[in-house]
C-alpha positions as CSV (number, residue, x, y, z in Angstrom):
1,X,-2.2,37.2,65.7
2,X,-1.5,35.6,62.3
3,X,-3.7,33.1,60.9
4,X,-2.5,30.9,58.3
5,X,-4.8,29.7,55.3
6,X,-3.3,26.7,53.6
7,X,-4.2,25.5,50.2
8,X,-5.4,22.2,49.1
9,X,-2.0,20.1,47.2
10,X,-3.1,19.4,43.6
11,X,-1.9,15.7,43.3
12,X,0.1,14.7,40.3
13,X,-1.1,10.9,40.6
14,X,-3.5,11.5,37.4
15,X,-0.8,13.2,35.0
16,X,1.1,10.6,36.4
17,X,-1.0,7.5,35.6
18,X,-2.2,8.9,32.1
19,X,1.7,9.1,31.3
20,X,1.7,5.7,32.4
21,X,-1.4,4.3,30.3
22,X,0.7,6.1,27.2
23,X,3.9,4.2,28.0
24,X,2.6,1.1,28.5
25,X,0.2,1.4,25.0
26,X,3.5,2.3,23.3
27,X,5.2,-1.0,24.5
28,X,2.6,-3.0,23.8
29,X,2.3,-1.5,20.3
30,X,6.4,-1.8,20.0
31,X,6.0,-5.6,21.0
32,X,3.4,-6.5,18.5
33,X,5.3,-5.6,15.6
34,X,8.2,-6.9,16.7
35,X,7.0,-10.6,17.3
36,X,4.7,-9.8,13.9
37,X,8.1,-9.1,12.0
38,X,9.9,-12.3,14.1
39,X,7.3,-14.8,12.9
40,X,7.7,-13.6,9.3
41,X,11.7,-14.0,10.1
42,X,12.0,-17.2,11.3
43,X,14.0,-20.0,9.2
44,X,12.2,-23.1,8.2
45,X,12.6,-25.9,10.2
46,X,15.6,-28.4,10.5
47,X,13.8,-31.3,9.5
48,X,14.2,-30.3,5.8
49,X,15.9,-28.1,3.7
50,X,15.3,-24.9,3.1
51,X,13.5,-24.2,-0.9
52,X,15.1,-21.1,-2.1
53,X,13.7,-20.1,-5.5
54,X,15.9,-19.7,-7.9
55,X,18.7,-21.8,-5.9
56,X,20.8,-23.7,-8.8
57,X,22.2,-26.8,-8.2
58,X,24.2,-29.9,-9.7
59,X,23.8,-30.6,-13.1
60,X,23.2,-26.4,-13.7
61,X,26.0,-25.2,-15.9
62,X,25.6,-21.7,-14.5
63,X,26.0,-23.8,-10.6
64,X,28.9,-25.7,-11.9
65,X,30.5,-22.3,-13.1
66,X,30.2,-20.2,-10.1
67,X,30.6,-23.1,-7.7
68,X,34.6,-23.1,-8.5
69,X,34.3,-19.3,-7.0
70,X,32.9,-19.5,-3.8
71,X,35.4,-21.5,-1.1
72,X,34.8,-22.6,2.6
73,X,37.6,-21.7,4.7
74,X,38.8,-22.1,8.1
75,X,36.0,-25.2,8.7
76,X,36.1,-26.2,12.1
77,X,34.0,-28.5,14.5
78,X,33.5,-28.6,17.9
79,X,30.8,-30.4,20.2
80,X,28.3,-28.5,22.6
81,X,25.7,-29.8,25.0
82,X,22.1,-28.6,24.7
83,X,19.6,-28.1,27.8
84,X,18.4,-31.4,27.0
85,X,21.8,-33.1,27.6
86,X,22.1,-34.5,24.0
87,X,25.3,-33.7,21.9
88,X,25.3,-30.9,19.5
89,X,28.3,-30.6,16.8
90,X,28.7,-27.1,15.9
91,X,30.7,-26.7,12.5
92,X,32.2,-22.9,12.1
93,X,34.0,-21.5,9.0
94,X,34.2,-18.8,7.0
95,X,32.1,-18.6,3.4
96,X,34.3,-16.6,0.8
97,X,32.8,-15.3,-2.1
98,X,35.4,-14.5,-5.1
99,X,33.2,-14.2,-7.8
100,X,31.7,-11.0,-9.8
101,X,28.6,-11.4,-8.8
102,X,25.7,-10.8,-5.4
103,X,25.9,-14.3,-3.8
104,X,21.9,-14.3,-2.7
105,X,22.3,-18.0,-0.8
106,X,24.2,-20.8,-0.2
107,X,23.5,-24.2,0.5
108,X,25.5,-26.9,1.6
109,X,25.6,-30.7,2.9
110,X,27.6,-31.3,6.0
111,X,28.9,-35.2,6.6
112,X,30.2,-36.1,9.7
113,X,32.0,-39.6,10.2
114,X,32.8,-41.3,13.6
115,X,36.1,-42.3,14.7
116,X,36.0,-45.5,12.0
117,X,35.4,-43.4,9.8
118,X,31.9,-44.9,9.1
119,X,28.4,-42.1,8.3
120,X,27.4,-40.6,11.1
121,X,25.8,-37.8,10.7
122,X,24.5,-35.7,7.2
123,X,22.2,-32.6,7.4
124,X,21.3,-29.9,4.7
125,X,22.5,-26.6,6.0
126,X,21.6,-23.0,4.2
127,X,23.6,-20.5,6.5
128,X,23.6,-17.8,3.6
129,X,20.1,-17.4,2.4
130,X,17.4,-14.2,2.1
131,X,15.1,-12.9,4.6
132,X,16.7,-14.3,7.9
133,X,18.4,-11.9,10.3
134,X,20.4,-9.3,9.4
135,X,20.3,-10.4,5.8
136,X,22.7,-8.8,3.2
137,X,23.6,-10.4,0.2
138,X,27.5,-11.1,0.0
139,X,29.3,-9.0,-2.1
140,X,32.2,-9.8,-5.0
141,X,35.2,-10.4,-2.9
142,X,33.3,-10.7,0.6
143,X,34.2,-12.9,3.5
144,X,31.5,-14.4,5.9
145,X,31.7,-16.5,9.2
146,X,28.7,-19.4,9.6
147,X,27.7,-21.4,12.0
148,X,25.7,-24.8,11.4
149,X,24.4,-27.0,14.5
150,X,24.0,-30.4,14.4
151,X,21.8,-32.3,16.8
152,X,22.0,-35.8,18.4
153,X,25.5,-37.0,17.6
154,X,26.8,-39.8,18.7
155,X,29.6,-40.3,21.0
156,X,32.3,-42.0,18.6
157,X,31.7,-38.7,16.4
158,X,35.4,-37.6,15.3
159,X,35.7,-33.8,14.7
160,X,38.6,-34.1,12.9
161,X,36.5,-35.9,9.8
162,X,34.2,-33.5,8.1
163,X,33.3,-32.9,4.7
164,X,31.5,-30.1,4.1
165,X,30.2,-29.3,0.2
166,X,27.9,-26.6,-1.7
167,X,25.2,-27.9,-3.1
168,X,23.4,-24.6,-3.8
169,X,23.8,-21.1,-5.0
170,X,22.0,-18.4,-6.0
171,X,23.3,-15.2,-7.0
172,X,23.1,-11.8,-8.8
């Protein structure tokens, strides 16, 4: 007769939940820096505009001469609804520098109108400027699409009647 001896299973559960205590302290650390670096990101808030320094504006010869060299292209509205239910213009284009120099930021006033052609709307809008997202200053000869929201606009609000113009630059 053959007798069988059987050995005790070593249980993996405590490599196992160390591995998991080091995964989880990883994350956490991971998450920290990454809302750390989002707070530091995040633009200024709508109900002003965005100070720049070193933005040049009207009345700036150096502004006057470089303003003839950057163009808005392709400008195009369209209207969105929010969570909230209120109306929310959405004015697109494309930002085209043709200069010689680093275009840093751009500033610009958006005017929308309503369908007799009377104000509706105005808001400060800085879609190029340092430190937000993926920032890169525009090159000489770049192209760049934007995207500036506006919020609460009223229901006679004619797309079709938008003026867009830079009131702020500051480059290279």
């Amino acid at each position: 007769m053959e007798e069988f001896a059987s050995q005790p299973v070593k249980s993996a559960r405590p490599i196992t939940l160390i591995i998991m205590a080091a995964v989880l302290v990883v994350a956490a650390v991971l998450i920290f820096f990454y809302v750390r670096n989002q707070k530091r990101l995040q633009p200024a808030s709508p109900a002003g505009p965005v100070v720049i320094p070193g933005m040049l504006r009207a009345g700036d010869t150096n502004f006057e001469y470089y303003k003839t060299k950057v163009r808005i292209e392709n400008a195009r509205a369209s209207l969105g609804i929010s969570f909230n239910k209120s109306r929310v213009a959405f004015i697109s284009g494309v930002i085209v520098n043709d200069g010689d120099r680093k275009l840093d930021a751009l500033e610009m006033k958006i005017t929308l109108f309503d369908l007799y052609n009377k104000l509706s709307k105005e808001r400060i809008a800085t879609p190029l400027r340092p430190g937000v997202g993926l920032y890169k200053p525009m090159e000489p000869l770049e192209k760049r699409s934007f995207t500036v929201g506006v919020e609460s606009v009223e229901q006679l609000w004619d797309p079709r009647h938008v003026e867009i113009e830079i009131t702020g630059l500051k480059y290279e």
